[in-house]
MARBA-3410 file (N, C-alpha, C, O; in Angstrom, 1 decimal):
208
72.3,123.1,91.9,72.1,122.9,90.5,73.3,122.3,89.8,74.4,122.8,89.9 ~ 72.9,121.1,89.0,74.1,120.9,88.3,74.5,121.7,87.2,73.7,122.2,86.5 ~ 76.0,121.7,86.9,76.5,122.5,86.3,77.4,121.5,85.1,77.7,120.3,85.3 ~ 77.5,122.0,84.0,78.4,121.2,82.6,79.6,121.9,83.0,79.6,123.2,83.1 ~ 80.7,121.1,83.2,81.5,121.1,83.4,82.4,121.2,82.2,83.5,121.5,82.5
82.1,121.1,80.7,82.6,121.2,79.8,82.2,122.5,79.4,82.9,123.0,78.5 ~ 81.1,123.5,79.8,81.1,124.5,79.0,81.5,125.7,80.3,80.7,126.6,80.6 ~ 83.1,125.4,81.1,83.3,125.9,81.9,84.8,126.2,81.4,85.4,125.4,80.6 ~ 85.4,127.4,81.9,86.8,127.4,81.9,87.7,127.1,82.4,87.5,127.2,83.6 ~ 89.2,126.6,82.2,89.7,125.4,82.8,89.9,126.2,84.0,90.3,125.4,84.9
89.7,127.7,84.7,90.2,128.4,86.4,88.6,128.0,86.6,88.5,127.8,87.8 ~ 87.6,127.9,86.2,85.9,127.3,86.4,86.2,126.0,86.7,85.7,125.7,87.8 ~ 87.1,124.7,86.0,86.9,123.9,85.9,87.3,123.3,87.5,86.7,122.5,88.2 ~ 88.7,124.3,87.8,89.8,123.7,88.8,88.7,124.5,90.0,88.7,123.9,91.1 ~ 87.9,125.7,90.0,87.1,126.1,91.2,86.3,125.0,91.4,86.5,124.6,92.6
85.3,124.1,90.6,84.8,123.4,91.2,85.2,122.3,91.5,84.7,121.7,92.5 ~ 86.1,121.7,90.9,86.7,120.5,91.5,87.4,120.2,92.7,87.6,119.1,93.1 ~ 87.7,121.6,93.3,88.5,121.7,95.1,86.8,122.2,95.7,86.5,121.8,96.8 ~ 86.2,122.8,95.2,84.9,122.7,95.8,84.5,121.2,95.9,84.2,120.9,97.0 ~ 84.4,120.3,95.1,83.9,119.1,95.1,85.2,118.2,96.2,85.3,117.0,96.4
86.0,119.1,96.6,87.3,118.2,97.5,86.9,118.5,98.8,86.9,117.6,99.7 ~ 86.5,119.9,98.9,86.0,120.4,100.2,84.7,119.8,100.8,84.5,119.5,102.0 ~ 84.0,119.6,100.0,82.2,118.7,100.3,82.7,117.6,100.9,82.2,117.4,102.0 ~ 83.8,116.5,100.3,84.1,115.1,100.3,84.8,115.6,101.8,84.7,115.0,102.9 ~ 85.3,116.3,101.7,85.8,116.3,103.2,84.9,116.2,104.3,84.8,115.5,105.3
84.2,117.7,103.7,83.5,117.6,105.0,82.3,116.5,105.4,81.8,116.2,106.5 ~ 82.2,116.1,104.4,81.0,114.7,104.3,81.4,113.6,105.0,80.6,113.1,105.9 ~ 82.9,113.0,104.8,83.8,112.7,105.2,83.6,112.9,107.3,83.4,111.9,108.1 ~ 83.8,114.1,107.6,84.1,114.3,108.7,82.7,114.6,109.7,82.7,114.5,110.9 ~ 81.6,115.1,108.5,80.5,114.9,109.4,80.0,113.6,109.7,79.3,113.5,110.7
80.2,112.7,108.9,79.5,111.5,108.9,80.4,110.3,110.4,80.0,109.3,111.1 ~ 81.6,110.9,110.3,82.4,110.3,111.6,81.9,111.0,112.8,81.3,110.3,113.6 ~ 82.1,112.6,113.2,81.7,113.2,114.2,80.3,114.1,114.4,80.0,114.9,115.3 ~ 79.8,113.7,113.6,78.6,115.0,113.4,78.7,116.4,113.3,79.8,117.1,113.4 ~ 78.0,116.7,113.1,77.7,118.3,112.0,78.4,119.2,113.5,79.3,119.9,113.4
77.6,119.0,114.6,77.8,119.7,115.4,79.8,119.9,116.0,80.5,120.8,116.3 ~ 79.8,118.3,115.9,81.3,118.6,116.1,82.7,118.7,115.9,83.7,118.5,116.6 ~ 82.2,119.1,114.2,83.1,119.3,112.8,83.3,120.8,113.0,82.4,121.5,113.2 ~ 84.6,121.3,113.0,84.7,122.8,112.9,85.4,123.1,111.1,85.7,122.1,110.5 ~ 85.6,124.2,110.6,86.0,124.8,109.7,87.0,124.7,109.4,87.4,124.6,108.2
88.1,124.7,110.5,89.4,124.4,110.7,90.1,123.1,110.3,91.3,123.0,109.9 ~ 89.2,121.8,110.5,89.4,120.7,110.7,88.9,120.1,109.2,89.4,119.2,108.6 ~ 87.7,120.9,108.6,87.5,120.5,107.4,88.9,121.3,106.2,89.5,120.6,105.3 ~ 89.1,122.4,106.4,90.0,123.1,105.9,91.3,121.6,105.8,91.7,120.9,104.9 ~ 91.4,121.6,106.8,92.7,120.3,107.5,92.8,119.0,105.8,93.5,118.7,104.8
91.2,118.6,106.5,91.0,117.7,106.3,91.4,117.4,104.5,92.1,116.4,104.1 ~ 90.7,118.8,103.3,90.9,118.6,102.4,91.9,119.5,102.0,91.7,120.1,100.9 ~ 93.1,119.8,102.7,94.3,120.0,102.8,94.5,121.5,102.2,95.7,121.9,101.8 ~ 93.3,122.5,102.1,93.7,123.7,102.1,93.4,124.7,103.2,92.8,124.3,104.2 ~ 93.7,125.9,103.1,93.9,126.6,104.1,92.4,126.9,104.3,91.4,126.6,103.6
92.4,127.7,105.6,91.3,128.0,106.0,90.1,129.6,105.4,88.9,129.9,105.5 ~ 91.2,130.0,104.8,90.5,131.0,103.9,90.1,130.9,102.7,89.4,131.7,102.1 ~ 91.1,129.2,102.1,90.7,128.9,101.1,89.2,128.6,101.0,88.3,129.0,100.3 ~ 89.2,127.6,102.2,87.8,127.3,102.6,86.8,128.0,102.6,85.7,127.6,102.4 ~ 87.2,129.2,102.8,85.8,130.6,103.1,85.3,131.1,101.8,84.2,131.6,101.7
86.4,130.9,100.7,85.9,131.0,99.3,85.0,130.3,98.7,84.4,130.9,97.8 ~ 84.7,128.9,99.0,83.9,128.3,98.7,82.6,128.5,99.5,81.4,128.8,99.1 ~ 82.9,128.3,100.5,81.5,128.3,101.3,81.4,129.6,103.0,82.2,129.9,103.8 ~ 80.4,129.8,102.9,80.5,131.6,104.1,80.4,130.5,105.3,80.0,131.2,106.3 ~ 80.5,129.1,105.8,79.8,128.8,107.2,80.1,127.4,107.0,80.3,126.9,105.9
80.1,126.8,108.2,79.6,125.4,107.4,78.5,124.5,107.7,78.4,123.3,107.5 ~ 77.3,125.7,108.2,75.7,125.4,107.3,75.4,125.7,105.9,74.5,125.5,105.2 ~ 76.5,126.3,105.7,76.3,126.7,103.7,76.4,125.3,103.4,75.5,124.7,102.8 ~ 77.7,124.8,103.9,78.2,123.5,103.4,77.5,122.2,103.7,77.6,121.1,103.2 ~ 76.9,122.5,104.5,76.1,120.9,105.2,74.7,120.9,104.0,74.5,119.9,103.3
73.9,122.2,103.9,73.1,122.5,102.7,73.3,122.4,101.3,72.4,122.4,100.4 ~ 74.6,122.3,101.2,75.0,122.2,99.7,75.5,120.8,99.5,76.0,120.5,98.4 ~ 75.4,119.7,100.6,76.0,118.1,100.6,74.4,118.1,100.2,74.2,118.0,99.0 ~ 73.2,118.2,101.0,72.2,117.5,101.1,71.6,117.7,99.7,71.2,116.8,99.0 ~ 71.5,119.7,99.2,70.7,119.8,98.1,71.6,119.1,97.0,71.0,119.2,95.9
72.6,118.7,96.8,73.5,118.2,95.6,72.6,116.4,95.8,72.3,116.0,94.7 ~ 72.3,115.7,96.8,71.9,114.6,96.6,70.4,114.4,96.3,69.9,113.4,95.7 ~ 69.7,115.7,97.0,67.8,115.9,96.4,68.5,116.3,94.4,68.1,115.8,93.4 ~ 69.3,116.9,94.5,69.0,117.2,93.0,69.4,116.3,92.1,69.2,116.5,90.9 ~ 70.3,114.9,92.7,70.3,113.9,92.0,69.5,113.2,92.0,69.6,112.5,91.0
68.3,112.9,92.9,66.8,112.0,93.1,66.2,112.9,91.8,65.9,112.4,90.7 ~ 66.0,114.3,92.1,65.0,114.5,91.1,66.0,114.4,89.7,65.5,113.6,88.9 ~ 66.9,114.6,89.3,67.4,114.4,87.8,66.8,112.9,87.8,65.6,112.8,87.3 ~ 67.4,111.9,88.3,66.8,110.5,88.4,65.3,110.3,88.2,64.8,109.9,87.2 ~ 64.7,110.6,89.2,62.9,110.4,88.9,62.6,111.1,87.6,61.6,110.7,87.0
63.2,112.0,87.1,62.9,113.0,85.9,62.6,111.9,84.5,61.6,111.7,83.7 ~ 63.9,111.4,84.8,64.9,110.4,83.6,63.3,109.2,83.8,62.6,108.8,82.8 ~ 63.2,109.0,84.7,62.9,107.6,84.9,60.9,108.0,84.3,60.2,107.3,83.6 ~ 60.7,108.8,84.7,59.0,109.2,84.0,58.9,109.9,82.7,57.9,110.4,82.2 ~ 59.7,109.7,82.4,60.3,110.2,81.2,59.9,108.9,80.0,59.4,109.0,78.9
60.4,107.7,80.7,60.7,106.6,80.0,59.3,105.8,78.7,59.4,105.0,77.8 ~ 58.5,106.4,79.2,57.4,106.1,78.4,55.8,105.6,79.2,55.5,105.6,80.4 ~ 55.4,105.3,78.3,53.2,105.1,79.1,53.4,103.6,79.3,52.3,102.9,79.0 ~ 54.4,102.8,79.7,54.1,101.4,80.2,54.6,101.8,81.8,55.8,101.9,82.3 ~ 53.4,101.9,82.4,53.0,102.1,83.9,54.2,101.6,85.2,54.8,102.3,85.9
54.1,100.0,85.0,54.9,99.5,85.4,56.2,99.1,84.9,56.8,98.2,85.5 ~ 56.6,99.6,83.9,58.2,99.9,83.7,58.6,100.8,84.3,59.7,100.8,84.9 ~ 57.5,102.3,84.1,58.3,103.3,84.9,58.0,103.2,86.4,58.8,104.0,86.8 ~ 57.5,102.8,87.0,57.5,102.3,88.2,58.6,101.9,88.7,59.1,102.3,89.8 ~ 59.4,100.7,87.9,60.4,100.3,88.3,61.4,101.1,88.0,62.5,101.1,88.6
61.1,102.0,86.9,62.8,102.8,86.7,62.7,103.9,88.5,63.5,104.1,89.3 ~ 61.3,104.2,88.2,61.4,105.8,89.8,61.9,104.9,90.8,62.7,105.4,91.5 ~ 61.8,103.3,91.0,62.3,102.9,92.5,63.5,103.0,92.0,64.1,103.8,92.7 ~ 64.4,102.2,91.0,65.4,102.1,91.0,66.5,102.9,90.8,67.7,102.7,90.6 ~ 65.6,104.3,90.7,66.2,105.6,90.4,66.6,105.7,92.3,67.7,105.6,92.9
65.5,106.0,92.8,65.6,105.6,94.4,66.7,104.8,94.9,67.7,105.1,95.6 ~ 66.4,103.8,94.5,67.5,102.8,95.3,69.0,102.9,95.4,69.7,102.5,96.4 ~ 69.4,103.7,93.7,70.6,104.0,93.3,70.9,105.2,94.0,71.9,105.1,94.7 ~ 70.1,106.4,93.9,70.7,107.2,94.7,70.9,107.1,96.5,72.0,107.4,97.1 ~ 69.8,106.7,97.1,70.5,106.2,98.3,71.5,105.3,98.8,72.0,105.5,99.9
72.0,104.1,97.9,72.9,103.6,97.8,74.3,104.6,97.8,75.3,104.8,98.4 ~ 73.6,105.1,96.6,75.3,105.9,96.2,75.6,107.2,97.1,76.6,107.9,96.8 ~ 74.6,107.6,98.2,74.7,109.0,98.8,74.2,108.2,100.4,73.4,108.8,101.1 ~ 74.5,107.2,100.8,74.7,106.7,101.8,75.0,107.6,102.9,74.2,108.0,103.6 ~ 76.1,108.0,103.0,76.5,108.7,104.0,76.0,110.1,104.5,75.8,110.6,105.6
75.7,110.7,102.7,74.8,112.1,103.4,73.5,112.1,103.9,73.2,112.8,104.8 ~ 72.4,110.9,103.1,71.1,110.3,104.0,71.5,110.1,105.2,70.5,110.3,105.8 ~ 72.3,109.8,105.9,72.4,109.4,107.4,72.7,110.4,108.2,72.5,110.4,109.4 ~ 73.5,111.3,107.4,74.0,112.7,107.8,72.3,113.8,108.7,72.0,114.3,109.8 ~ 71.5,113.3,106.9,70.4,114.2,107.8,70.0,113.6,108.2,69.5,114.1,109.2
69.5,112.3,107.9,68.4,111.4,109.5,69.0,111.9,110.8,68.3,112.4,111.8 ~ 69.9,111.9,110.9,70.7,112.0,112.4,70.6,113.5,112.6,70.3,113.8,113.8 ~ 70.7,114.7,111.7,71.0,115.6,112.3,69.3,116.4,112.5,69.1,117.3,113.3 ~ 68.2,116.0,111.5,67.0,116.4,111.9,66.6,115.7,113.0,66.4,116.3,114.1 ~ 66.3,114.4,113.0,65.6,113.6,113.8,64.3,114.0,113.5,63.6,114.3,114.5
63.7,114.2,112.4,62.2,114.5,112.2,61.7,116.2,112.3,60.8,116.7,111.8 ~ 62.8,116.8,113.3,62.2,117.9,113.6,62.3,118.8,112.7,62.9,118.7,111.6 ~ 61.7,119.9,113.0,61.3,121.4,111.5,62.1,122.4,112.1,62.1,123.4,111.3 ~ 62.9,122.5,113.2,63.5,123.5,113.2,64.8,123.4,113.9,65.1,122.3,114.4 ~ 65.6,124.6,113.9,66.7,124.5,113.8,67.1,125.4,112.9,66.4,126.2,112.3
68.8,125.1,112.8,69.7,126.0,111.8,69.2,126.0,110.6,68.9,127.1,110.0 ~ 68.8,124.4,109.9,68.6,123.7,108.8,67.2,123.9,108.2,67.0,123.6,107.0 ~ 65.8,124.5,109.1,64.5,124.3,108.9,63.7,124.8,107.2,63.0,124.1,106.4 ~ 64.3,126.1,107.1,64.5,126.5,105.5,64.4,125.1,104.4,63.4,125.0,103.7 ~ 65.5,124.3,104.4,66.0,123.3,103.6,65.3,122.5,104.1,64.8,122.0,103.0
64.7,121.8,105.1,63.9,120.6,105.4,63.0,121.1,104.8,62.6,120.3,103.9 ~ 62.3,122.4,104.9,61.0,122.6,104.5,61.0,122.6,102.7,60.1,122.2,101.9 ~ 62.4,123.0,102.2,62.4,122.8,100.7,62.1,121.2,100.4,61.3,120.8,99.5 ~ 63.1,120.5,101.3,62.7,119.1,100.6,61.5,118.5,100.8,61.2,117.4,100.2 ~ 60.7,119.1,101.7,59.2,118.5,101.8,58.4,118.7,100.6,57.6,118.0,100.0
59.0,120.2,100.6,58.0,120.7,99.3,58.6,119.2,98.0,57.8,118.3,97.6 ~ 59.7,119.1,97.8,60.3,118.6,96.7,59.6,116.6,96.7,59.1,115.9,95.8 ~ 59.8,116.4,98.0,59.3,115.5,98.3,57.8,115.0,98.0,57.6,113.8,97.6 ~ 56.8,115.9,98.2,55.2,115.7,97.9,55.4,115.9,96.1,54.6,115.4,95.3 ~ 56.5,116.5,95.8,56.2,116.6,94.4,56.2,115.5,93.7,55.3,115.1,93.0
57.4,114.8,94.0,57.5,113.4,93.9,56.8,112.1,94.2,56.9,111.0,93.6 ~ 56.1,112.5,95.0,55.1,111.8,95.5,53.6,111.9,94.4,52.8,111.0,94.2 ~ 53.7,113.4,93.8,52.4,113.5,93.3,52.5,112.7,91.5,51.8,112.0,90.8 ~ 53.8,113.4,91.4,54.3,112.6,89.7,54.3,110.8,90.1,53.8,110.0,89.4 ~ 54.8,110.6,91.1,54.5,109.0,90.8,52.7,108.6,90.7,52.2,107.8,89.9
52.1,109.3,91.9,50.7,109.0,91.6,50.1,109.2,90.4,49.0,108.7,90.1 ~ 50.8,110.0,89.6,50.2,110.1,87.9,50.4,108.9,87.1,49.6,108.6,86.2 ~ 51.6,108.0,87.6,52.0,107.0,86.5,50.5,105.9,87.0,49.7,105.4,86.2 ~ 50.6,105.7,88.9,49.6,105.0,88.9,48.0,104.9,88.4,47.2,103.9,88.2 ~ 47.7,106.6,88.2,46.6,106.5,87.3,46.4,106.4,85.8,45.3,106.5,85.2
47.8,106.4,85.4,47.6,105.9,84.1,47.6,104.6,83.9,47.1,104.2,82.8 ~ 48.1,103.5,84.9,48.2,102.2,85.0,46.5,101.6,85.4,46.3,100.5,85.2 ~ 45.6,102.4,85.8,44.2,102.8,86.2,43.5,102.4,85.2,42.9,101.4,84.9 ~ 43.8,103.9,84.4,43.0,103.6,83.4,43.1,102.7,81.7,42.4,102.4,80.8 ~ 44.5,102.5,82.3,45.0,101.0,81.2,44.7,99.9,81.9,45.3,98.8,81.7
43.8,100.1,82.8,43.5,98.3,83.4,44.6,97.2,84.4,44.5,96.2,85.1 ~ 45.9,98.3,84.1,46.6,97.3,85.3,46.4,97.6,86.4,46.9,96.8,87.2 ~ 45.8,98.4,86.9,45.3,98.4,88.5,44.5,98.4,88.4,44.0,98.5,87.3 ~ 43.8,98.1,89.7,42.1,97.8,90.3,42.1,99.7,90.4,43.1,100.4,90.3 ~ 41.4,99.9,90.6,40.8,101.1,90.7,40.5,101.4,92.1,39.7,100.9,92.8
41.6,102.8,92.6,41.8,103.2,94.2,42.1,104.3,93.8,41.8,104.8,92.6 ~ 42.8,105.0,95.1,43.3,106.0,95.0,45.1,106.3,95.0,45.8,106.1,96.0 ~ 45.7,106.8,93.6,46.4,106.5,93.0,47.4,106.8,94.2,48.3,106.0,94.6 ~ 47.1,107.9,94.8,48.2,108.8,96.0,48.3,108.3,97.3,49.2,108.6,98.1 ~ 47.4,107.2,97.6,47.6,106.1,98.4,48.3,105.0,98.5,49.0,104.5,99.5
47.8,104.4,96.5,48.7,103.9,96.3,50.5,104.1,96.6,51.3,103.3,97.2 ~ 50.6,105.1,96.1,51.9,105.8,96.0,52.4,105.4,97.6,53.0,104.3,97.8 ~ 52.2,106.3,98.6,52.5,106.0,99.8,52.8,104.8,100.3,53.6,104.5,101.1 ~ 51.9,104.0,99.6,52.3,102.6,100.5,52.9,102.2,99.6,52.5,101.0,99.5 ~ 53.8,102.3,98.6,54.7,101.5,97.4,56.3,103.0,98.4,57.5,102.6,98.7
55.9,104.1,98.7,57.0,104.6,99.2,57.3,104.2,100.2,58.5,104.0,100.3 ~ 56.3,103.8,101.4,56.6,103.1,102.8,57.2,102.2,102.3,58.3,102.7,102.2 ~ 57.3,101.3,101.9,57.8,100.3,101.5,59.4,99.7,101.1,60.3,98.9,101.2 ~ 58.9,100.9,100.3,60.5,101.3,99.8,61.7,101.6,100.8,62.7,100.9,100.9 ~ 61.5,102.9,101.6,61.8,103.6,102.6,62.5,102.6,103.9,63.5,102.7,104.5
61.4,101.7,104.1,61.5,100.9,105.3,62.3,99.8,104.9,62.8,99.1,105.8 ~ 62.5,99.4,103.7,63.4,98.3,103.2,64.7,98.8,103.3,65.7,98.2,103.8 ~ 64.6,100.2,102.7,66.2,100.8,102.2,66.7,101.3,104.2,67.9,101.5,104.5 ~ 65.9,101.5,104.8,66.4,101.7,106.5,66.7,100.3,106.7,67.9,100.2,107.0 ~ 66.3,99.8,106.7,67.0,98.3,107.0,68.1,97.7,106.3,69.1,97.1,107.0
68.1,97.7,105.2,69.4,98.2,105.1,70.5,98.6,105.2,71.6,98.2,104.9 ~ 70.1,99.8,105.7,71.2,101.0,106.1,72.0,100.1,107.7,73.1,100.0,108.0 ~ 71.0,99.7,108.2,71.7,98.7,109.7,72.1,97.7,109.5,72.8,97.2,110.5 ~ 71.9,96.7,107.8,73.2,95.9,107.7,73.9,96.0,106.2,73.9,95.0,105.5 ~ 74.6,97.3,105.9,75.2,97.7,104.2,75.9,96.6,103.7,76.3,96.6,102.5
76.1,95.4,104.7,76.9,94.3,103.7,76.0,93.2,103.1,76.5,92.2,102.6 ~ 74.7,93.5,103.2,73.7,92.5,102.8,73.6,93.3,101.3,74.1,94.3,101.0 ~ 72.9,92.6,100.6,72.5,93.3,99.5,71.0,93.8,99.3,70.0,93.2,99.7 ~ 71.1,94.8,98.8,70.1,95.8,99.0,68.9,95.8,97.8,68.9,95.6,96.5 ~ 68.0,96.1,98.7,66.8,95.7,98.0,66.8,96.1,96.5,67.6,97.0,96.1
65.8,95.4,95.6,65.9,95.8,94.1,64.4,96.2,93.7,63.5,95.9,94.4 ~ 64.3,97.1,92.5,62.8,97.4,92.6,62.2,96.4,92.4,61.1,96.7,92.8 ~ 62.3,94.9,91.8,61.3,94.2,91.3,60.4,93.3,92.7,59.2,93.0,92.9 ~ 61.7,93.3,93.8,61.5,93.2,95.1,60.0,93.9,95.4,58.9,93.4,95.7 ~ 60.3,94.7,95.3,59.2,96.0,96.0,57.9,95.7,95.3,56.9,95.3,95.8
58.3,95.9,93.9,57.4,95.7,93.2,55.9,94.4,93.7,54.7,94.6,94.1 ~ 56.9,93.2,93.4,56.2,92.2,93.9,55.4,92.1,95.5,54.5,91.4,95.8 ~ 56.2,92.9,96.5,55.4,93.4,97.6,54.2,94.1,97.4,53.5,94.3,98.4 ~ 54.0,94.6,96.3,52.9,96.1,96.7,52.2,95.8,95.0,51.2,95.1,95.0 ~ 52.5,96.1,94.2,51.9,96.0,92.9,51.6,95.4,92.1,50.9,95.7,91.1
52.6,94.1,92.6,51.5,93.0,92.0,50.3,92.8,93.1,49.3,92.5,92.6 ~ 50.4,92.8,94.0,49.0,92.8,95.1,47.9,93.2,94.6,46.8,92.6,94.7 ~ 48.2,94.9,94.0,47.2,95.3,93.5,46.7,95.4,91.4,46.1,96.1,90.6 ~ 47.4,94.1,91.5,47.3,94.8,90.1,46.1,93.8,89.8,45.4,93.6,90.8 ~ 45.7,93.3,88.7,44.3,92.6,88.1,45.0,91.6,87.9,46.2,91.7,88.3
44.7,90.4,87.3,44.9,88.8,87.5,46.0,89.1,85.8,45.5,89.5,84.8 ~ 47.2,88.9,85.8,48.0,88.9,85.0,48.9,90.1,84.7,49.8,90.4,83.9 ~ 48.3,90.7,85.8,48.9,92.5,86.0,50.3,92.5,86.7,50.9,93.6,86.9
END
């Protein structure tokens, strides 16, 4: 959960900000060696406090691997929030949810890669709890964008389908552009109008 940092006390202010030293560390050192062969000691090292300092912030460091991933889902949903928020023109907010997308994986690069690599698709493990949270979080997202599409439905800019279909193949899309990416980060990275033009103007009605 994010937290206001202004309506914190300055011994609140300074706890979270070596918590936010210790994450960068370890993010830092998982993304070089992986989760599995990062120890406590070396994160401790890394963001230059002791090792019990370290235990105050976090009891393990599956607390900490959980608290890198849920800090970057809870930046997608603040983002998609912001962006359906924006008003009843269909395809504006369309473009703000991708480019709410695009920005956050851009900007959380390292921890997306963190868990592709360390799930590999699978449901279980240390982590399973938390995969299964972001699925739930994930279909949610999935279902709020299918809303915009049927509002875009029944205002005539789409042909008339199924909106949740829709959706999926505007996410495959997405998804598979921004992985491609990720294998060359010095190209420049896809934009929603990109996307857009792949998938929704396809489907939209003659001027749509």
């Amino acid at each position: 959960m994010a937290i206001k940092t202004t309506d914190l006390s300055r011994k609140e202010r300074e706890f979270f900000q070596q918590r936010t030293e210790v994450l960068e560390a370890a993010l830092a050192l998982f993304a070089q060696k992986g989760f599995h062969r990062v120890t406590m000691q070396q994160i401790a090292r890394r963001a230059e406090f002791s090792v019990g300092k370290l235990y105050k912030f976090f009891a393990n460091k599956s607390e900490l691997y959980d608290c890198l991933l849920e800090q970057t889902a809870e930046a997608f949903e603040r983002r998609l929030t912001s962006a359906l928020a924006l008003g009843e023109d269909s395809m504006e907010t369309l473009r703000a949810c991708l480019t709410a997308r695009i920005e956050v994986w851009t900007e959380n690069i390292a921890a997306i890669s963190l868990y592709m690599t360390e799930t590999q698709g699978s449901q279980f493990g240390p982590h399973a709890n938390l995969e299964t949270k972001f699925k739930v979080q994930y279909q949610g997202s999935l279902r709020r964008v299918a809303e915009v599409f049927q509002r875009g439905m029944e205002a005539g800019l789409f042909r008339q389908g199924d909106p949740y279909l829709y959706t999926l193949a505007l996410d495959g899309i997405t998804q598979n552009l921004l992985l491609a990416w990720m294998e060359h980060p010095s190209e420049p990275v896809v934009e929603a109008d990109q996307v857009l033009d792949l998938l929704v103007r396809g489907i939209g009605r003659q001027g749509g």
